[in-house]
C-alpha positions in Angstrom: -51.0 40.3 -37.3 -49.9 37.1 -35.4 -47.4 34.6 -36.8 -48.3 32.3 -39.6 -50.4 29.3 -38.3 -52.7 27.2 -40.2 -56.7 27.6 -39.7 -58.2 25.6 -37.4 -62.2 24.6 -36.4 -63.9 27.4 -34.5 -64.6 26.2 -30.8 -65.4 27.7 -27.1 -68.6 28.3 -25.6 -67.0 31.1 -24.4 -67.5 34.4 -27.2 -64.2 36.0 -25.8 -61.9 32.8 -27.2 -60.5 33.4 -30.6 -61.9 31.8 -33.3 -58.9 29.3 -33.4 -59.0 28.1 -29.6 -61.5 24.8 -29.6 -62.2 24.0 -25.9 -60.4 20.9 -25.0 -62.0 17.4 -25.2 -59.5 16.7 -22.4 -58.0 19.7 -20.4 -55.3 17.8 -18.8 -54.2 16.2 -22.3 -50.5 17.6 -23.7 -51.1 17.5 -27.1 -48.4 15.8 -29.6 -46.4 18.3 -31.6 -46.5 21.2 -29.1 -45.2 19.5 -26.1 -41.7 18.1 -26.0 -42.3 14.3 -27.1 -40.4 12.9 -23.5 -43.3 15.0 -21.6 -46.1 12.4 -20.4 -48.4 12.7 -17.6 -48.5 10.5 -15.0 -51.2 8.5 -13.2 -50.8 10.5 -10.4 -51.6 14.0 -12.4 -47.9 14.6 -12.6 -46.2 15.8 -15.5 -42.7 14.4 -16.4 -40.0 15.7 -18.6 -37.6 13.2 -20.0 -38.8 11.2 -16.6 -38.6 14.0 -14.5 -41.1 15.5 -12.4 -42.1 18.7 -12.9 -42.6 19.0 -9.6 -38.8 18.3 -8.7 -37.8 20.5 -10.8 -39.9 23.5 -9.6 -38.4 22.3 -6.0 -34.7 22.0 -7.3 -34.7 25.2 -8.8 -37.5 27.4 -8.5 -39.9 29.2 -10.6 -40.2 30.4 -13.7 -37.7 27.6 -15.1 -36.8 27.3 -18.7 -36.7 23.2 -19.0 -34.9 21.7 -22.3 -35.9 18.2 -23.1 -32.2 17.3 -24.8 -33.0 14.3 -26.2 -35.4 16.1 -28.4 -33.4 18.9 -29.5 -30.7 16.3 -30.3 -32.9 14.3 -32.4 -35.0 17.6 -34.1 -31.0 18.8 -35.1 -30.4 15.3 -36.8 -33.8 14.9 -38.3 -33.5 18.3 -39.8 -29.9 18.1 -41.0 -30.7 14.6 -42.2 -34.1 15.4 -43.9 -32.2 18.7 -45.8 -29.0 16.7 -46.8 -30.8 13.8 -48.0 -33.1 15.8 -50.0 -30.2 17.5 -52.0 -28.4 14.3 -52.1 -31.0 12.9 -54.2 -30.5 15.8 -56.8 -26.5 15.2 -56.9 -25.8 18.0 -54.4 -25.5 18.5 -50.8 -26.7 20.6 -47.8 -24.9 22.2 -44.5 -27.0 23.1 -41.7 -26.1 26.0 -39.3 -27.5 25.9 -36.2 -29.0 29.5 -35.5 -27.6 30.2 -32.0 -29.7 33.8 -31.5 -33.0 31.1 -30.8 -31.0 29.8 -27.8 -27.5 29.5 -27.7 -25.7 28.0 -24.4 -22.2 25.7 -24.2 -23.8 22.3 -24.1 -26.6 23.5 -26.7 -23.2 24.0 -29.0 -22.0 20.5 -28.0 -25.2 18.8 -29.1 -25.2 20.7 -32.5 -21.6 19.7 -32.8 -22.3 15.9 -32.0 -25.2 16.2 -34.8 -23.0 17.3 -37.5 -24.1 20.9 -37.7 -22.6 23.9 -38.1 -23.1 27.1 -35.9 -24.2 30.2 -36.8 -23.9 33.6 -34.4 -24.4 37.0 -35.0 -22.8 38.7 -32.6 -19.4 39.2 -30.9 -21.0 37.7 -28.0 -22.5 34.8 -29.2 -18.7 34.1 -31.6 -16.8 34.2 -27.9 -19.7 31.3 -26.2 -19.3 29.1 -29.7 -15.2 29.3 -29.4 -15.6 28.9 -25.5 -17.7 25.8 -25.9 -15.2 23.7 -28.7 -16.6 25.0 -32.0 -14.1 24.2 -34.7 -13.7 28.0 -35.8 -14.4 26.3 -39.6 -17.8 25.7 -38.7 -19.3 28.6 -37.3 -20.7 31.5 -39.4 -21.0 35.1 -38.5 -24.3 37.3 -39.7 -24.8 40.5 -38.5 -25.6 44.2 -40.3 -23.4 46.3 -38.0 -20.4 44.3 -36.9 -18.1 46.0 -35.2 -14.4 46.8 -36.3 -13.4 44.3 -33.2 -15.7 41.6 -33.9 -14.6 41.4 -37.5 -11.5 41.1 -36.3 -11.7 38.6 -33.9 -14.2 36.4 -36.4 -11.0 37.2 -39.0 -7.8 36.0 -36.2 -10.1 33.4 -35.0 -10.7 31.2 -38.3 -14.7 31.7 -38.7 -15.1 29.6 -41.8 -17.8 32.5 -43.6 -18.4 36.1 -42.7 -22.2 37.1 -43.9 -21.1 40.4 -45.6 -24.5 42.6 -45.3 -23.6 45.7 -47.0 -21.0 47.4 -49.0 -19.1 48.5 -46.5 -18.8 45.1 -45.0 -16.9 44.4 -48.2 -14.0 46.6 -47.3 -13.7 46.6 -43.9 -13.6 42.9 -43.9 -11.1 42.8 -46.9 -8.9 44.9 -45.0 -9.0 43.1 -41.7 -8.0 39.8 -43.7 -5.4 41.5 -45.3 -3.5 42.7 -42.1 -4.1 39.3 -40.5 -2.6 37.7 -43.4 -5.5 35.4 -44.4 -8.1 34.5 -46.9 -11.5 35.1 -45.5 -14.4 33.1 -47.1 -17.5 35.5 -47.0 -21.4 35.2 -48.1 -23.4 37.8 -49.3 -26.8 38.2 -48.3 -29.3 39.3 -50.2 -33.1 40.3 -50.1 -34.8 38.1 -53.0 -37.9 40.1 -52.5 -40.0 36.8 -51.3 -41.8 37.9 -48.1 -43.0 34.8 -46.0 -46.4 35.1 -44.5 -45.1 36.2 -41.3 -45.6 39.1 -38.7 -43.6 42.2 -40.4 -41.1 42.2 -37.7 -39.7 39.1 -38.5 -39.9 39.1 -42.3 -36.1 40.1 -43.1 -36.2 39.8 -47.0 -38.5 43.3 -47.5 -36.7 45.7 -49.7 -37.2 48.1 -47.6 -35.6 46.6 -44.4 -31.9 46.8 -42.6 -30.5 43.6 -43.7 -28.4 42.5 -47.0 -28.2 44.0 -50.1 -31.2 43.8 -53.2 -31.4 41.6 -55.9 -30.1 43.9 -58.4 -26.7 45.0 -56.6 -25.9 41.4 -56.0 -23.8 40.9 -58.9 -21.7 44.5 -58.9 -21.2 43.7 -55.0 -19.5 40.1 -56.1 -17.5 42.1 -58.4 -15.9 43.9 -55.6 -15.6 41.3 -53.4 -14.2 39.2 -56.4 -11.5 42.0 -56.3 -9.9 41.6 -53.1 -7.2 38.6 -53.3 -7.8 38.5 -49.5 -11.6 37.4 -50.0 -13.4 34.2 -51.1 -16.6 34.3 -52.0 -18.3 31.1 -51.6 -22.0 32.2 -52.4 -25.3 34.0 -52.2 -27.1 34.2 -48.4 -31.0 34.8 -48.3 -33.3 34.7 -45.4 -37.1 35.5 -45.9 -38.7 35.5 -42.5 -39.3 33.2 -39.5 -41.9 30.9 -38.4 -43.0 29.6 -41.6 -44.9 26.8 -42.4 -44.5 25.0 -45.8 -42.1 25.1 -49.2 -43.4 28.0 -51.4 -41.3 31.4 -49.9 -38.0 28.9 -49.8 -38.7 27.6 -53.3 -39.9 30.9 -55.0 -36.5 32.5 -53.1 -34.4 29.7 -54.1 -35.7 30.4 -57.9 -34.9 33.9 -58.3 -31.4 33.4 -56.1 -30.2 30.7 -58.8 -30.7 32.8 -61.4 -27.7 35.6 -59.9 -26.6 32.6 -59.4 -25.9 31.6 -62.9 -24.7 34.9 -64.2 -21.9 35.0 -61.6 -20.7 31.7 -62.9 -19.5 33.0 -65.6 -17.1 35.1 -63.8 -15.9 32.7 -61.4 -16.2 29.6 -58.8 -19.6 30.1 -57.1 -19.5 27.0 -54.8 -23.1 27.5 -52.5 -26.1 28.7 -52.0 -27.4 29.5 -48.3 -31.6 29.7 -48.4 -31.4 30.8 -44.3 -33.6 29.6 -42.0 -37.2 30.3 -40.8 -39.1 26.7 -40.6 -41.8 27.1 -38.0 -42.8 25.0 -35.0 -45.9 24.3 -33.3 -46.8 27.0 -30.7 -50.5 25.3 -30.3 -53.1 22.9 -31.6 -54.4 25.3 -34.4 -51.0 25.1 -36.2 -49.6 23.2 -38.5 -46.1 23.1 -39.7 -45.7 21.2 -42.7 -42.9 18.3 -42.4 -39.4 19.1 -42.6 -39.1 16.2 -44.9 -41.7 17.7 -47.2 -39.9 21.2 -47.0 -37.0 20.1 -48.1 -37.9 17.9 -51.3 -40.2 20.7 -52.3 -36.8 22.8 -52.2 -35.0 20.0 -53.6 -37.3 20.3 -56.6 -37.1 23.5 -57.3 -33.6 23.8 -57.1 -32.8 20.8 -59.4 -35.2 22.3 -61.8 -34.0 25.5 -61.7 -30.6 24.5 -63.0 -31.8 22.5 -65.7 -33.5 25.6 -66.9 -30.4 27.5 -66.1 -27.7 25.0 -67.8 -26.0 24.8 -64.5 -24.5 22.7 -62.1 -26.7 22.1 -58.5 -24.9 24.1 -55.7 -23.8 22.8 -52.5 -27.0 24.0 -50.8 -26.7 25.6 -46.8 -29.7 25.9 -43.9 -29.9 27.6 -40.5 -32.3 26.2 -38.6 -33.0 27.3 -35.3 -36.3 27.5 -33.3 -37.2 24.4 -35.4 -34.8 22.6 -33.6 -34.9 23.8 -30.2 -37.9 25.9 -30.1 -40.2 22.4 -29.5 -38.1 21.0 -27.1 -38.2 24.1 -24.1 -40.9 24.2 -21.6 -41.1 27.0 -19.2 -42.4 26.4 -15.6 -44.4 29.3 -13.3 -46.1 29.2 -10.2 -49.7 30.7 -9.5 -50.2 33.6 -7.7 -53.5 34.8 -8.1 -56.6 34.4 -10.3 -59.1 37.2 -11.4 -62.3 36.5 -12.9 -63.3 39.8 -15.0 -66.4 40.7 -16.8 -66.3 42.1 -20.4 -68.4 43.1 -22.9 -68.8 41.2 -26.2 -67.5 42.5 -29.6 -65.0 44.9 -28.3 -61.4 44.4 -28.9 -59.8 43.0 -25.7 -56.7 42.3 -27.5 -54.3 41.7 -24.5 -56.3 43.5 -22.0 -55.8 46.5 -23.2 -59.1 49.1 -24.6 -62.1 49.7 -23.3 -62.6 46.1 -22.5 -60.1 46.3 -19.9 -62.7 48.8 -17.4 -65.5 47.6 -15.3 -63.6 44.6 -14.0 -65.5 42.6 -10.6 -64.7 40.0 -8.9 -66.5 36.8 -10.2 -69.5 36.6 -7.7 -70.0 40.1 -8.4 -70.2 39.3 -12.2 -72.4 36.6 -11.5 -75.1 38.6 -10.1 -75.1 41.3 -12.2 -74.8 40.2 -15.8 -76.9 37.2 -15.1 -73.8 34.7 -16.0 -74.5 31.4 -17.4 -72.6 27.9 -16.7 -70.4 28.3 -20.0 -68.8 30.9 -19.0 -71.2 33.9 -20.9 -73.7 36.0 -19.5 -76.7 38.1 -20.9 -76.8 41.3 -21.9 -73.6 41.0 -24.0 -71.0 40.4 -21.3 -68.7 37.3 -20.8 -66.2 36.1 -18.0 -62.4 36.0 -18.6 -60.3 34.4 -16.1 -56.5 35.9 -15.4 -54.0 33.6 -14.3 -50.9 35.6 -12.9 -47.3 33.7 -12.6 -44.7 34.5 -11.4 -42.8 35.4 -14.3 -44.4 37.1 -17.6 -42.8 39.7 -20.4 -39.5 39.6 -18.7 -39.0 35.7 -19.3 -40.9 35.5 -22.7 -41.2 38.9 -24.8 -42.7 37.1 -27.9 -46.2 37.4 -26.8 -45.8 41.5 -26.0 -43.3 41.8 -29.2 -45.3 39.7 -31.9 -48.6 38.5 -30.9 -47.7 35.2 -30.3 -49.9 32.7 -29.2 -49.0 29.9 -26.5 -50.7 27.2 -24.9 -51.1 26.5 -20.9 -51.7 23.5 -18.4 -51.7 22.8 -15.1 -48.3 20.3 -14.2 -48.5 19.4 -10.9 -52.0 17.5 -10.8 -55.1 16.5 -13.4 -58.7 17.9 -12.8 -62.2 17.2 -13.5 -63.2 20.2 -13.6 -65.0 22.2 -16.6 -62.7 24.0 -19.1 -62.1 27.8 -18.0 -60.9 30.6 -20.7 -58.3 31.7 -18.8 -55.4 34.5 -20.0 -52.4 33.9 -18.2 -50.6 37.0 -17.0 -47.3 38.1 -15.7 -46.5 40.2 -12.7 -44.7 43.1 -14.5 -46.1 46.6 -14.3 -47.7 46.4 -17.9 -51.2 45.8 -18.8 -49.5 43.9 -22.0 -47.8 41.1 -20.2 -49.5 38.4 -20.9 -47.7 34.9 -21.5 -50.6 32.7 -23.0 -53.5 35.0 -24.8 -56.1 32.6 -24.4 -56.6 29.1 -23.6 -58.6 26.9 -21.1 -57.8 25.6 -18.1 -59.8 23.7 -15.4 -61.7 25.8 -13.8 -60.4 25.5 -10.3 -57.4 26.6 -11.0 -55.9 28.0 -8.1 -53.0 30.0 -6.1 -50.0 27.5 -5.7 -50.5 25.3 -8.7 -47.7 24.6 -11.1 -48.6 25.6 -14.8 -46.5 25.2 -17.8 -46.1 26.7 -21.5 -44.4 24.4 -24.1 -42.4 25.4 -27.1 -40.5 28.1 -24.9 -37.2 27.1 -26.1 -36.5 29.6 -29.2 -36.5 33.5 -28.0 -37.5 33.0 -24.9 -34.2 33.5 -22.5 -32.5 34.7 -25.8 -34.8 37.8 -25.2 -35.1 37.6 -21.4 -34.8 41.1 -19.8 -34.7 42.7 -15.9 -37.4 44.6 -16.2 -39.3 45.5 -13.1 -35.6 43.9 -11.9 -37.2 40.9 -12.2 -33.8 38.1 -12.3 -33.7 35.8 -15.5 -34.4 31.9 -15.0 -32.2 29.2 -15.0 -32.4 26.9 -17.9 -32.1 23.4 -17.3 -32.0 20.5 -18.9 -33.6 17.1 -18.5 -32.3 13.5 -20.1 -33.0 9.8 -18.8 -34.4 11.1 -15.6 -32.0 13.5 -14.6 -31.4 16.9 -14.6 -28.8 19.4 -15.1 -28.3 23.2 -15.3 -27.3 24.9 -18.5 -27.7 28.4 -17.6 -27.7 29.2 -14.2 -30.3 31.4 -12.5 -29.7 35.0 -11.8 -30.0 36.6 -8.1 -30.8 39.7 -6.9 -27.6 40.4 -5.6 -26.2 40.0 -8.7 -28.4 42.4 -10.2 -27.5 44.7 -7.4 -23.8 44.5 -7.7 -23.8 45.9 -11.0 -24.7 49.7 -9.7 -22.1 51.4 -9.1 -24.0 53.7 -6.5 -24.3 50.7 -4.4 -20.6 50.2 -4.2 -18.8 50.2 -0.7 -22.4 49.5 0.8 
């Protein structure tokens, strides 16, 4: 099941494009929402990022490229913090946002969440040692995770982290203890399943009761009660998270409803000062979907919450957030370079999800398919057979894992000049050895598309290097960011030599 997007009209001459995918009025248009907003096309065919050329970039830097458009990500982190607080303002509370590092976390990406008055939240001992590296205020960092380690609790403890996400019961201890022998009072969540399951792909849907994070609904208040008895321990509230990529209100506000209502029964046995709702707000991945406005979100959530304590006889909580792909998922663009393109012949009606069944034989050359399936100028043919087009970059799985991992659907275009020519279904594949890399399912593309040109996949910047792997030895790309016309590294590029020097049986060679 793909990720949640909203319905769109069905379009394509083509039978093989998803019901979704309408063929483009304008193939060389970057449509609003799914492209950062400083991309723009120029006269010349060219596309800019935040008034650089892609084209530079790819020359600068290589290919594949992770590109962050920073102005965005700065303004999407105010926006959202902004829209959120302001919302729970207006009901006589507040609201915190965390940034959620695991969608992308580098040094300066912790600056600009810094600058915009958020929080950060990590989830590993890795991603704690970055956020200290990079300035965080200890106080403003949070630290999730269902396995820490006796080492990173430590450290998070030593180090100041302003809340520990306790995600079972034997967090509880182990982090009482470690607070003890430092000689402080640890402020701790605890997260809980509410039993709301956003409509999302299962893998990502983390409030399932039958699932590895937090605790149910039911143990919540006994667990308080033992937190509530270690002097070294300050529990400052409830945590929830009910899945990823999500598209309006109704799983926040039907979470938020049944959370307040814990809520209120630990109240009477002590200070319960906030309520964390998690993250999970989706972005735009293409034209078919439609995320509804964070400013909507949040006074939907607003709503609830204010009604829900009238109903309870309780004060509103401090409320908390952790966004994460919502703010820097929209802003990432990752550039490839064409290496080769395969036209291949494939019958109707059969599952060709990802190339991969018995649509995957019988594969020609495009002349070839022309002449024997009797092929017609939109792409379909008689006799029950149409014509897919594979675009292979030089990158794929490796550099984005999301497609492979959980169906998701991305959108393409050529960046380094416009066409006139007719839309193509195209599937644009990577080079790794596995019939399921593919980066972009299905979308169109001009139809000469050709070795050498420079294509480009928006709203790359959530999970994209945060998953990036070696496979096939394959190095990871550098992610850079562009602002005012200039550009700057964030992450550098791997090399192969660096790849090499980490086997041991190469040592002294």
């Amino acid at each position: 099941m793909p990720e949640q997007s909203s319905p769109a009209p069905t379009g394509g001459s083509n039978p093989l494009a998803p019901d979704w995918l309408a063929v483009p009025a304008d193939v060389n248009a970057l449509a609003p929402g799914v492209w950062p907003t400083g991309a723009d096309r120029r006269d010349d065919g060219v596309v800019e990022i935040a008034g650089v050329a892609v084209t530079d970039l790819a020359a600068s830097f290589g290919t594949p490229l992770y590109v962050v458009d920073e102005q965005m990500a700065r303004d999407n982190a105010k926006r959202i913090s902004g829209a959120l607080n302001d919302a729970m303002t207006a009901i006589g509370s507040s609201a915190t946002c965390y940034y959620a590092g695991k969608a992308f976390l580098s040094a300066d990406v912790v600056r600009w969440m810094l600058d915009s008055g958020l929080g950060i939240d990590v989830c590993s001992g890795g991603e704690l040692a970055l956020a200290l590296a990079a300035g965080a205020p200890p106080a403003r960092i949070g630290f999730h995770g269902n396995n820490k380690s006796q080492t990173e609790i430590d450290r998070a403890v030593t180090s100041g982290v302003g809340t520990i996400v306790l995600d079972s019961l034997q967090e509880i201890d182990r982090v009482a203890a470690a607070a003890a022998r430092h000689g402080v009072r640890q402020g701790v969540r605890l997260r809980i399943n509410s039993g709301v399951h956003a409509q999302t792909h299962d893998f990502l849907a983390t409030a399932h009761e039958d699932q590895k994070f937090g605790l149910a609904l039911t143990a919540a208040e006994s667990a308080v009660a033992e937190i509530r008895a270690h002097d070294s321990l300050d529990f400052i509230g409830l945590h929830c998270h009910i899945g990823s990529q999500i598209f309006d209100a109704g799983g926040f506000s039907e979470s938020a409803h049944r959370l307040l209502a814990v809520h209120a029964r630990l109240l009477e046995h002590g200070p319960v000062p906030s309520l964390n709702l998690g993250g999970g707000f989706g972005i735009a991945y293409t034209e078919a979907d439609e995320p509804t406005a964070i400013e909507t979100i949040a006074g939907r959530i607003a709503e609830t919450v204010e009604a829900r304590c009238v109903e309870l006889g309780i004060p509103v909580p401090a409320l908390a957030f952790e966004p994460g792909r919502s703010i820097i998922g929209g802003a990432g663009v990752t550039l490839y370079t064409v290496g080769t393109t395969k036209d291949v012949t494939v019958d109707v009606g059969v599952d060709h999800d990802l190339g991969v069944g018995p649509g995957a034989e019988g594969r020609t050359d495009g002349a070839a398919a022309a002449a024997t399936s009797g092929e017609r100028e939109d792409g379909t043919a008689d006799g029950g057979t149409a014509l897919r087009r594979y675009v292979s970059v030089d990158g794929g799985m490796s550099d984005n894992a999301r497609p492979s991992l959980y169906g998701a659907d991305y959108t393409v275009r050529i960046v380094d000049r416009a066409s006139d020519a007719e839309p193509q279904l195209v599937r644009l594949a990577g080079k790794h050895c596995e019939s399921g890399d593919i980066v972009v399912n299905a979308d169109y593309l001009p139809a000469d598309v050709r070795p050498g040109d420079l294509v480009a996949v928006p709203a790359t910047g959530a999970y994209c290097f945060s998953l990036a792997s070696n496979y096939n030895f394959l190095t990871r790309p550098a992610v850079v960011a562009v602002h005012d016309g200039r550009a700057r590294v964030l992450v550098r590029g791997e090399t192969e030599d660096q790849l090499l020097a980490r086997d041991a049986g190469l040592d002294g060679r």
